[in-house]
DOVEX-878217 format. One line per 8 residues: number of its first residue (from 0); their letters; for each residue x, y, z of N, C-alpha, C. Coordinates in nm, 2 decimals, always signed. Layout:
<atoms>
NUM	A	X:Y:Z:X:Y:Z:X:Y:Z  ...
</atoms>
This chain:
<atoms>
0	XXXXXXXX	-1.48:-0.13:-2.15:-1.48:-0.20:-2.02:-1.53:-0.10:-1.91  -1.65:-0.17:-1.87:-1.67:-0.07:-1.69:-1.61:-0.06:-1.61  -1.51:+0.02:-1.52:-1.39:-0.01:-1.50:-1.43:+0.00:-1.31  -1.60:+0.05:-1.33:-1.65:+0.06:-1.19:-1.66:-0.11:-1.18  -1.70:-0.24:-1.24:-1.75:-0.34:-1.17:-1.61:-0.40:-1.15  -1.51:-0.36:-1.24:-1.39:-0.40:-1.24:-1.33:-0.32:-1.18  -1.33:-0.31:-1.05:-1.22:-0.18:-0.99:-1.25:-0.26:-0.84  -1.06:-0.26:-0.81:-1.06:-0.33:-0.68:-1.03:-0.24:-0.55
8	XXXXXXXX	-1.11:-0.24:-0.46:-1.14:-0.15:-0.32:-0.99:-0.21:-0.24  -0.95:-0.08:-0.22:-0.78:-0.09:-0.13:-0.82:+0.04:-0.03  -0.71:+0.06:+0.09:-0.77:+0.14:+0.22:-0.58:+0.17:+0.21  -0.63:+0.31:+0.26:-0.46:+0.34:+0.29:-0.45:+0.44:+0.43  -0.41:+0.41:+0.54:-0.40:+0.49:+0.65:-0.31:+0.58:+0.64  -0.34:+0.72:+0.71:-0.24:+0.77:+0.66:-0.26:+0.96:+0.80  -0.18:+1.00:+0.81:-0.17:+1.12:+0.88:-0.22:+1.21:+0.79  -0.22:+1.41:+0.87:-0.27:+1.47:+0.82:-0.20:+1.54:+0.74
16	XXXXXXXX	-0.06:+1.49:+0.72:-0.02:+1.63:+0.60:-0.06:+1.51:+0.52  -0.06:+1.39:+0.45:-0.04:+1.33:+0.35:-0.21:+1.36:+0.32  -0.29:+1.30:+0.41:-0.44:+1.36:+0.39:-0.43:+1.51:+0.30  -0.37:+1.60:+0.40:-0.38:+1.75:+0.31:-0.32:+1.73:+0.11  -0.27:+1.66:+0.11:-0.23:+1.68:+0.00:-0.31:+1.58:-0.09  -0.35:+1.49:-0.03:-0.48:+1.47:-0.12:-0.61:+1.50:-0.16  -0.63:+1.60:-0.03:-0.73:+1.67:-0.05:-0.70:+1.79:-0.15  -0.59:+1.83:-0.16:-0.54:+1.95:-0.28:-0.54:+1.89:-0.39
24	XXXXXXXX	-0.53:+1.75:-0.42:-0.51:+1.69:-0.55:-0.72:+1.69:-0.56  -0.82:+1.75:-0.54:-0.94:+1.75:-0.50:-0.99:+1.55:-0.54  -0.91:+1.49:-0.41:-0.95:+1.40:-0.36:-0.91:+1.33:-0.46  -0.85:+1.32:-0.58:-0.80:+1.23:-0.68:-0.68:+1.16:-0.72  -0.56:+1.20:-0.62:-0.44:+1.13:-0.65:-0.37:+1.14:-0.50  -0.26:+1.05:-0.51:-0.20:+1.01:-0.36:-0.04:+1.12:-0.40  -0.02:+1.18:-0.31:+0.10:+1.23:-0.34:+0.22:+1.19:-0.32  +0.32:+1.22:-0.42:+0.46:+1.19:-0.43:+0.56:+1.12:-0.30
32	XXXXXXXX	+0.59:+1.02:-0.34:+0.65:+0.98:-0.20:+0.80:+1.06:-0.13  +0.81:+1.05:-0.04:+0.94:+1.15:-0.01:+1.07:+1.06:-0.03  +1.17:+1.07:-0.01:+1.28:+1.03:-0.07:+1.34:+0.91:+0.01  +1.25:+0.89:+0.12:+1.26:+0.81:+0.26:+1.18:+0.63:+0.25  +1.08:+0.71:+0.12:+0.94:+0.62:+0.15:+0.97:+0.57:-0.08  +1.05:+0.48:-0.04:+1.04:+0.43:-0.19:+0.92:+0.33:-0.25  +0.85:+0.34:-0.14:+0.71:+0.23:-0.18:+0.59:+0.30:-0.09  +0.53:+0.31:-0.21:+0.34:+0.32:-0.16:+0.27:+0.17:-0.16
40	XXXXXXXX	+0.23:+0.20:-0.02:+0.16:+0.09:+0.01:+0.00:+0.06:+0.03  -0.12:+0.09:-0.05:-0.18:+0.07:+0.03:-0.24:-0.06:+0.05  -0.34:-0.09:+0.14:-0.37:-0.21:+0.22:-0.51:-0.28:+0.16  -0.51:-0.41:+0.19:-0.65:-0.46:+0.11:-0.71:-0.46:+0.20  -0.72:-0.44:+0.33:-0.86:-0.47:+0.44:-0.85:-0.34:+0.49  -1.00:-0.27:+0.51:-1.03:-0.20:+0.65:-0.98:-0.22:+0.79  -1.00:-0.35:+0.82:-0.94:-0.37:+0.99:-0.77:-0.37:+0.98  -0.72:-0.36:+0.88:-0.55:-0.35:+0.89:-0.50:-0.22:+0.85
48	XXXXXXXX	-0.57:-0.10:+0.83:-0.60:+0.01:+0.77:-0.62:+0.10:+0.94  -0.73:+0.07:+0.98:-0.78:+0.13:+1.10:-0.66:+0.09:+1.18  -0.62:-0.04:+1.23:-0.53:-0.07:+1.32:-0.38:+0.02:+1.33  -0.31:+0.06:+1.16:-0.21:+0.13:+1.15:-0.28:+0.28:+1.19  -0.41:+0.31:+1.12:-0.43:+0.45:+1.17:-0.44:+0.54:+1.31  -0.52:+0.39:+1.37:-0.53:+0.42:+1.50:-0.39:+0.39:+1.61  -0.36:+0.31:+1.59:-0.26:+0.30:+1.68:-0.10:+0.33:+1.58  -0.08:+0.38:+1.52:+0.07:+0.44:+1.43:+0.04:+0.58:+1.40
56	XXXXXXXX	-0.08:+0.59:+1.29:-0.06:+0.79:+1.30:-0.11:+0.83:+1.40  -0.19:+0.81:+1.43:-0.29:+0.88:+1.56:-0.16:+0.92:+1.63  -0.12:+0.86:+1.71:-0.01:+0.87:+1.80:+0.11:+0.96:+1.79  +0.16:+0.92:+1.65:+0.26:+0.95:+1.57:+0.21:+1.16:+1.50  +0.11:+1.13:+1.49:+0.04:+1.30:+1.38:-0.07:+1.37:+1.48  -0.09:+1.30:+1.57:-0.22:+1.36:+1.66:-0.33:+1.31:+1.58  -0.35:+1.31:+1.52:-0.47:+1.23:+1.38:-0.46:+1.16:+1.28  -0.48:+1.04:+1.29:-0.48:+0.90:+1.21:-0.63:+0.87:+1.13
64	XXXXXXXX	-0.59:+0.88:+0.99:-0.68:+0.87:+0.91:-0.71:+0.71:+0.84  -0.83:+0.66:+0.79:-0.87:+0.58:+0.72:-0.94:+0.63:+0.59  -0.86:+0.59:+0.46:-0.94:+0.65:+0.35:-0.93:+0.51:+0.25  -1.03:+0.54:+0.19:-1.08:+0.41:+0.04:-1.07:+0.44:-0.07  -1.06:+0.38:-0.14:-1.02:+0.40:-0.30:-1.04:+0.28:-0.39  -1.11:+0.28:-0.52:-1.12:+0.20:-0.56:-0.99:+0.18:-0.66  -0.95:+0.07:-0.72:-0.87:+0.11:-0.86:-0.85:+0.02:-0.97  -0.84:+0.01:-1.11:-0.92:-0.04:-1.19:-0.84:-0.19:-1.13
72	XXXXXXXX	-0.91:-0.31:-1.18:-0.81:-0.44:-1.11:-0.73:-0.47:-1.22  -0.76:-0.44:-1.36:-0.65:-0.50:-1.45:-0.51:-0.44:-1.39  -0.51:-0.31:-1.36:-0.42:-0.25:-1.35:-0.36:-0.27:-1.22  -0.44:-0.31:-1.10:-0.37:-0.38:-0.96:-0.32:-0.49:-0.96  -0.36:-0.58:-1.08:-0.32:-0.67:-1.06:-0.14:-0.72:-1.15  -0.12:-0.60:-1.14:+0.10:-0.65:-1.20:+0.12:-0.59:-1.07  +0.02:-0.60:-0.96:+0.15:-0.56:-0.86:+0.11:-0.70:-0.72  +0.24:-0.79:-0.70:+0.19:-0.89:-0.59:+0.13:-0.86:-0.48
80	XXXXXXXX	+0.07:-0.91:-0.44:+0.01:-0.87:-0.30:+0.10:-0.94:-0.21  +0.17:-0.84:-0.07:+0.27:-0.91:+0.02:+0.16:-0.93:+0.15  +0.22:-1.02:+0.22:+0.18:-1.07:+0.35:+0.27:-0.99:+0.44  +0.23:-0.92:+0.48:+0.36:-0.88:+0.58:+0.33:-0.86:+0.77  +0.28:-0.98:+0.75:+0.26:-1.04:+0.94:+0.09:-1.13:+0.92  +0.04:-1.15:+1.01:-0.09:-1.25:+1.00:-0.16:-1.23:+0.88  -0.24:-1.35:+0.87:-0.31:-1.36:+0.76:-0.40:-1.29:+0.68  -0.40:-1.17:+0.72:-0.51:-1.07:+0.64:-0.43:-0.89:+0.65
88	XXXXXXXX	-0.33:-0.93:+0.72:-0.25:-0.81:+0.70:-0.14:-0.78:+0.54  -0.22:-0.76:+0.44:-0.20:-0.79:+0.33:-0.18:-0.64:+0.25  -0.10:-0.62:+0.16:-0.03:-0.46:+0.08:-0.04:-0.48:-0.05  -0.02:-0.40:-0.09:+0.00:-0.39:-0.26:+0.16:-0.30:-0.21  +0.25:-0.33:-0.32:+0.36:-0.28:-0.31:+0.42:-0.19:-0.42  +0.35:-0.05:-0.45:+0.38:+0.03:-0.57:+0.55:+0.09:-0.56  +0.65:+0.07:-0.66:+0.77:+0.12:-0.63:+0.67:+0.33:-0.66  +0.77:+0.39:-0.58:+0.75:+0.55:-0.60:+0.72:+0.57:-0.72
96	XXXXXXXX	+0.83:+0.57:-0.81:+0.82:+0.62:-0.93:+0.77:+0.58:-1.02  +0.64:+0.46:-0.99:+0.51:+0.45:-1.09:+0.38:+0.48:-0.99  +0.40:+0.59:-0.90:+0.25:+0.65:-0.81:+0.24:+0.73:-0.93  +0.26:+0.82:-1.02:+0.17:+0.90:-1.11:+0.07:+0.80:-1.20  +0.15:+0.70:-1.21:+0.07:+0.59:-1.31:-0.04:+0.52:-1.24  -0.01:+0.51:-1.13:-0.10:+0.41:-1.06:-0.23:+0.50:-1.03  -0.17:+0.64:-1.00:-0.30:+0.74:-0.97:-0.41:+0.77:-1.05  -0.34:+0.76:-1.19:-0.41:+0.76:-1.31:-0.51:+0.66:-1.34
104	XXXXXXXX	-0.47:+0.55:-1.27:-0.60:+0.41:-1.28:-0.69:+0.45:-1.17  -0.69:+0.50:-1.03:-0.75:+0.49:-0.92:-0.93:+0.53:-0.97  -1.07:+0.51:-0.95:-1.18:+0.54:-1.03:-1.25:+0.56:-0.91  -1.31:+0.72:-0.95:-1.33:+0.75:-0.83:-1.29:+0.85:-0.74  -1.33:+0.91:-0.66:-1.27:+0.99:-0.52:-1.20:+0.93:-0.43  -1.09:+0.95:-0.39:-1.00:+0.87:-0.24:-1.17:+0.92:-0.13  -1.19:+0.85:-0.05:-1.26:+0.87:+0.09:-1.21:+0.84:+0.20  -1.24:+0.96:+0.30:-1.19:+0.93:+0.42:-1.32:+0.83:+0.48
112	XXXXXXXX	-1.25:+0.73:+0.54:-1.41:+0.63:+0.62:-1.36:+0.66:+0.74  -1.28:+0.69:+0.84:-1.27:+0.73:+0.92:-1.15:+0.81:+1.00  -1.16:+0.85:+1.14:-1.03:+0.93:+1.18:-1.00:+0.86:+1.31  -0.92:+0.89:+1.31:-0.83:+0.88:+1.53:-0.80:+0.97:+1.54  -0.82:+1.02:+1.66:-0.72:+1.10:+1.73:-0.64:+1.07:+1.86  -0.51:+1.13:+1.86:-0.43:+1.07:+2.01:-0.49:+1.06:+2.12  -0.52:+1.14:+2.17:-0.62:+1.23:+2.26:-0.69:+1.10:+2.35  -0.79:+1.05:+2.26:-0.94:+0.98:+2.27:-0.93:+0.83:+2.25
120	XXXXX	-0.82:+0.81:+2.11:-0.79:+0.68:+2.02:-0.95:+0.62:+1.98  -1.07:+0.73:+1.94:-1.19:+0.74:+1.94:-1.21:+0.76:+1.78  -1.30:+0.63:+1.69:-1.34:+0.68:+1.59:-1.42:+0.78:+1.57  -1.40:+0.87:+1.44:-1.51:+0.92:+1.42:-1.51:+0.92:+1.27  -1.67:+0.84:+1.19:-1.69:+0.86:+1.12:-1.81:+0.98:+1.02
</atoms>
């Protein structure tokens, strides 16, 4: 199976330590969640992606990130997709303790598509 025509594009916003630590994984896995955060979430749309980045980390980290990822879809798809406020504000809901597994499907480099900063609240791609 090509697992590139079969691989479904998800966006996960995210501050700069979590960015650093995917950058150490050289751009290939999402890091361990902290003992706080029992679910990785990331998001099916860009505009719900930017909106947490920009206005939640930016604010919150001084720099709010947007990154992309593809991941194979057989494998996204045992996890439901939640609604959690208007119609397009839509998650995948990984419990913690299947992020090593789920990283192992991801095809592909994570990409940053864009940044915030507090400062400006000014893309830059």
């Amino acid at each position: 199976m090509d697992t590139r025509s079969t691989a479904m594009t998800l966006w996960r916003p995210c501050g700069p330590a979590e960015l650093d630590l995917v950058r150490r994984s050289n751009w290939t896995a999402w890091p361990p969640r902290l003992p706080e955060q029992p679910i990785f979430y990331p998001v099916l749309n860009e505009e719900y992606a930017t909106k947490i980045a920009r206005d939640w980390n930016a604010p919150r980290s001084g720099t709010g990130y947007v990154t992309r990822f593809r991941l194979e879809r057989p494998f996204a798809d045992r996890y439901a997709v939640h609604r959690v406020g208007g119609g397009t504000i839509l998650e995948l809901w990984v419990p913690a303790e299947e992020l090593d597994e789920f990283n192992g499907h991801i095809v592909g480099p994570i990409e940053v598509t864009a940044e915030y900063r507090a400062e400006s609240s000014a893309a830059t791609r």
